[in-house]
C-alpha positions in Angstrom: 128.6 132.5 143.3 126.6 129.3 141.6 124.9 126.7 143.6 127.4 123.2 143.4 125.1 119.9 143.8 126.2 116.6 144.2 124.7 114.0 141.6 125.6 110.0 142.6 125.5 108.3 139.7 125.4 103.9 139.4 128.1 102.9 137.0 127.8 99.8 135.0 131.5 98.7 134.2 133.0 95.8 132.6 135.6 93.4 133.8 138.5 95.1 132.5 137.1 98.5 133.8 136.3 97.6 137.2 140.4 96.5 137.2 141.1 100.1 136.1 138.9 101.4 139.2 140.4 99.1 141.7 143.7 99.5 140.6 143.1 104.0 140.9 141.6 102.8 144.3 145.0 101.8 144.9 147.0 104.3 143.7 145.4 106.6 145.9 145.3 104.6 149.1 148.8 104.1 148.9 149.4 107.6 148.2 147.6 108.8 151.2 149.4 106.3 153.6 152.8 107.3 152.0 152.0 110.8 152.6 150.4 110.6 156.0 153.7 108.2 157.3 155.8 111.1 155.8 154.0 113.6 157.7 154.4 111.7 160.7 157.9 111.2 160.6 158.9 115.0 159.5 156.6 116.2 162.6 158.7 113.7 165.0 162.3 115.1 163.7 160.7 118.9 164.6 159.2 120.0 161.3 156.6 121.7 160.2 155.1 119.2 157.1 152.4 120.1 154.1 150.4 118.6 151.9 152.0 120.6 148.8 156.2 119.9 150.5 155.2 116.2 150.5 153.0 116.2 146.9 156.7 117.9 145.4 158.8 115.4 147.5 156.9 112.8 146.3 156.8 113.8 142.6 160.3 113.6 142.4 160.8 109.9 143.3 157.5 108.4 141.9 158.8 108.0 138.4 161.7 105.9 139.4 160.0 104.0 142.7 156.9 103.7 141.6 156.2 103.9 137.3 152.9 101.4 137.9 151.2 104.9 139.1 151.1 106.4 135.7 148.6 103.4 134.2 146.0 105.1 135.9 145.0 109.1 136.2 147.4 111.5 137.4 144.7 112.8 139.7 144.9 109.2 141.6 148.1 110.0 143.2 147.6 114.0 143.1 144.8 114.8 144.9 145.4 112.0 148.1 147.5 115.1 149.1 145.3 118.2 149.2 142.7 115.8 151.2 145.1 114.7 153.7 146.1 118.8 154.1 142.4 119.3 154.8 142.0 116.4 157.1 145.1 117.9 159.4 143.3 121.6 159.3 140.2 120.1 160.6 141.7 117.9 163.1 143.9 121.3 164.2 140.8 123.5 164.3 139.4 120.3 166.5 137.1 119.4 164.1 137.9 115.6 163.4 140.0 113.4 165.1 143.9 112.4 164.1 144.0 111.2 160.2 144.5 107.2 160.1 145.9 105.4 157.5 143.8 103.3 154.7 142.6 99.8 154.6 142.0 98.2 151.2 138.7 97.6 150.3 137.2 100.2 152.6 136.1 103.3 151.4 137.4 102.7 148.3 137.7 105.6 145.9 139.6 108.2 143.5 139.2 111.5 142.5 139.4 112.9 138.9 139.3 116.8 138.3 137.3 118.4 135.4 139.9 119.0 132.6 140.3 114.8 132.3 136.2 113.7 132.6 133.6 114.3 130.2 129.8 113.6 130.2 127.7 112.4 127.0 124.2 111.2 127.7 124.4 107.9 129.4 128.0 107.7 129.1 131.2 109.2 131.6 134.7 109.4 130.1 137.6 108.5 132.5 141.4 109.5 131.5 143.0 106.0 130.1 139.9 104.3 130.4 137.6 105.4 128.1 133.7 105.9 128.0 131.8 104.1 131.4 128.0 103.5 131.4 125.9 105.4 133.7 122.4 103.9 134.9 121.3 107.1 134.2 121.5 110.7 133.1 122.9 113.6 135.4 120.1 115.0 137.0 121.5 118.9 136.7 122.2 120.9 134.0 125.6 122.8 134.5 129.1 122.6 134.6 131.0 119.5 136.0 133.7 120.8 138.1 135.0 116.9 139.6 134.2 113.4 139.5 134.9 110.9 142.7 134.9 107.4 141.8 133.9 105.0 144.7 133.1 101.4 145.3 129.7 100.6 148.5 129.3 96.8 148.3 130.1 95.1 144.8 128.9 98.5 143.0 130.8 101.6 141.6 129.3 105.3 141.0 131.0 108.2 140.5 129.7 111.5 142.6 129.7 114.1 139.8 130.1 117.8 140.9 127.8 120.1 139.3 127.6 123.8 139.4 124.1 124.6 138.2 123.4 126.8 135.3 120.3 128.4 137.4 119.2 128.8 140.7 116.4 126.1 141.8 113.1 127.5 142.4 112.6 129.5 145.6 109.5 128.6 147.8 107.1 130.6 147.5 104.7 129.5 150.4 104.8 132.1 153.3 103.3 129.3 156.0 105.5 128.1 158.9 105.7 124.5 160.4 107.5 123.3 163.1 109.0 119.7 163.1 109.6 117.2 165.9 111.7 114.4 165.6 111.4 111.3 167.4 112.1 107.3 167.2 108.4 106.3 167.5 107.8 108.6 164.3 110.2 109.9 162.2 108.8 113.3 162.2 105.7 115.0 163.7 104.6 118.4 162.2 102.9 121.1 164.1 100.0 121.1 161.4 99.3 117.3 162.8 101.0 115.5 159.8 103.3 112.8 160.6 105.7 110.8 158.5 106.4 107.5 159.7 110.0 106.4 159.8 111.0 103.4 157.8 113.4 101.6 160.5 115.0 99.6 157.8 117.6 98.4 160.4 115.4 97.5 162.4 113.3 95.4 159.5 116.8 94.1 159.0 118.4 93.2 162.0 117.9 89.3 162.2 119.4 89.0 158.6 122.3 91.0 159.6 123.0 89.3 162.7 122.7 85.8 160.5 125.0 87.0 157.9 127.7 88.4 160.5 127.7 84.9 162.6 128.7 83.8 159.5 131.5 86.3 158.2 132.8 86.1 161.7 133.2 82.0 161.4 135.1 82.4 157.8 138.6 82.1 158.0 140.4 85.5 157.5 142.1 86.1 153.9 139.8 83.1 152.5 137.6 83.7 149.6 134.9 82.4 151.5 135.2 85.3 154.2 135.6 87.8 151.1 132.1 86.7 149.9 130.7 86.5 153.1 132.2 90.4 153.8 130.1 91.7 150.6 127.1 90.0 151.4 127.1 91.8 155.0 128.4 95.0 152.7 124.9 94.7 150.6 122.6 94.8 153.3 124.2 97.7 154.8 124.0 99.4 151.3 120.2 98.7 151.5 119.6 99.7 154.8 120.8 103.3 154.1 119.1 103.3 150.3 115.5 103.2 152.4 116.5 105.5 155.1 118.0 108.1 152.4 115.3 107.5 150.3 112.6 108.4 153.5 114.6 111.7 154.2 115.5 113.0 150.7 111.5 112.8 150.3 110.3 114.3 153.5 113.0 117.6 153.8 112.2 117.9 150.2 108.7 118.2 151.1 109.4 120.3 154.1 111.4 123.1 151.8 108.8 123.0 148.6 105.7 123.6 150.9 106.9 125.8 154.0 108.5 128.7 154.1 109.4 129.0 157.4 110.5 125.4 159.2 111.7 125.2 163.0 113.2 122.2 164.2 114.6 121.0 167.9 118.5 121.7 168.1 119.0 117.9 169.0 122.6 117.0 170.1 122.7 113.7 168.4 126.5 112.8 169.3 125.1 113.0 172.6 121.5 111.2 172.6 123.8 107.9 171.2 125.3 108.2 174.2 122.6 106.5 175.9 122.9 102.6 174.2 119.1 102.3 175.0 118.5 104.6 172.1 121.1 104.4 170.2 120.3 102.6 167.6 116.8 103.6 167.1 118.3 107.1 166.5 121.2 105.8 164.8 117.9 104.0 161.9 116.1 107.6 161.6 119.0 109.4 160.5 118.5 113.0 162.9 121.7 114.3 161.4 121.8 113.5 157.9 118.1 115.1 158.1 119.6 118.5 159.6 122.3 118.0 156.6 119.7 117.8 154.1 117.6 120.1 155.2 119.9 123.1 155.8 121.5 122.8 152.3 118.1 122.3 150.5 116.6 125.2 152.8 120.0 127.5 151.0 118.7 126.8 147.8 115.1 127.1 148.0 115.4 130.3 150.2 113.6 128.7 153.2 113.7 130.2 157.0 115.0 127.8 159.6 114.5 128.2 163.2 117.0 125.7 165.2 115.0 125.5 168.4 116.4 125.0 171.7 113.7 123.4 174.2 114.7 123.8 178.2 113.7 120.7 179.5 112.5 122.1 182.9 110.6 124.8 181.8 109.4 123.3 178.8 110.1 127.1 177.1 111.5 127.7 173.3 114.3 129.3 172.3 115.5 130.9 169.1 119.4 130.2 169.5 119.9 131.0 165.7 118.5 131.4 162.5 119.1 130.6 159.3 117.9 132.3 155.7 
């Protein structure tokens, strides 16, 4: 089975385009909160609902209710349905809590399957659109399997799916380290290196707190509030630039030069618990490093140790390992 990565690409799109985009956006919001309201009221009247009964239910009444759907992709008003099936297993499996409905202009986005996107160079075909710039080239080489189109801020990128022709490069360093998290330093290593945390929250705070004040004075619906909402959105976008930037860096180090990492199982929905810490731990980022550095460990072969410590006999345990 090949190794699918993730590539999040900046888009550069012109007037006309970004229309397209929002008006995909849409098309698949209001698809989602059609299909989640339909769920809803077939599971009131004592039936059991599905993502593919409501996609075929809804196919036969979207060319006469709603013919503005076909200016865009057919994937816009498509896929809205196998996510919302996916969001119901994981919230069955108690995994995620209740699906909600969608709010425009959060968490904008579309998705586009493989047989209707195509990638030349700097350059990204969408179905009825035509040719988007990129800010830059993919960085694998493979097969596209999907495209999601998103908006953070004032910017689009599309999240290309790649399935890689090759496998990366396996580590080949047999020495072990183990890693400490904390708020003080962003990681401590038992070989005494440390990486020191960037805190760009933190750096941030006083800005943020000025530029909400000020989105929270705006009257709601205004254009003023709308401008004041993106400039909020752009620091926020920022903020988790530096702090991906700091992790991608550091668990790529981790999985190039060790063979063998151990790391503290920290429950992290639990430490923000305590609102003394919370948003120190909230700037490091504890989880999305765990994320990145279990999938990068998968491709590069690496050992991980999740480490359980017992606070009152200060003793390590192995709980599980991963290869």
């Amino acid at each position: 089975m090949g190794i699918t990565l993730t590539h999040k690409v900046r888009l550069d799109p012109t007037h006309r385009q970004e229309e397209y985009f929002n008006k995909a956006c849409g098309v698949a919001r209001f698809t989602w909160n059609w299909a989640l309201a339909e769920w809803d009221k077939q599971y009131r009247s004592g039936n059991k609902p599905t993502g593919l009964g409501l996609k075929k239910s809804f196919n036969a009444i979207k060319a006469a209710k709603y013919p503005w759907m076909y200016e865009v992709t057919k994937y816009a008003s498509q896929q809205p349905f196998i996510h919302l099936q996916r969001a119901f297993n994981s919230f069955f499996k108690k995994g995620s809590k209740y699906p909600r409905f969608k709010k425009k202009g959060r968490n904008d986005s579309f998705y586009i399957g493989n047989d209707h996107i195509k990638v030349e160079g700097r350059k990204i075909q969408i179905p009825k659109l035509g040719w988007v710039r990129m800010r830059e080239d993919v960085r694998f080489s493979g097969k596209i399997c999907a495209a999601t189109i998103s908006r953070t801020a004032d910017k689009w990128f599309a999240s290309l799916n790649v399935e890689l022709d090759e496998r990366p490069r396996t580590c080949e360093s047999q020495a072990g380290v183990g890693v400490d998290l904390g708020i003080r330093h962003l990681a401590s290593l038992s070989n005494g290196e440390r990486y020191e945390g960037p805190r760009p929250l933190k750096k941030r705070q006083r800005k943020l707190k000025r530029m909400q004040r000020q989105l929270s004075r705006k009257q709601k619906w205004s254009s003023n509030r709308n401008k004041a909402r993106m400039k909020v959105a752009k620091i926020h976008y920022r903020i988790s630039c530096i702090r991906q930037d700091a992790l991608h860096k550091l668990t790529t180090h981790l999985t190039g030069n060790f063979g063998s990492i151990a790391i503290e199982d920290l429950n992290v929905r639990g430490m923000m618990k305590n609102h003394t810490m919370a948003r120190s731990i909230a700037d490091m980022g504890f989880h999305e490093f765990r994320r990145q550095l279990s999938y990068k460990a998968e491709m590069r072969g690496n050992y991980v140790k999740i480490v359980w410590i017992d606070g009152s006999r200060h003793q390590s345990v192995v709980v599980s390992a991963k290869v």
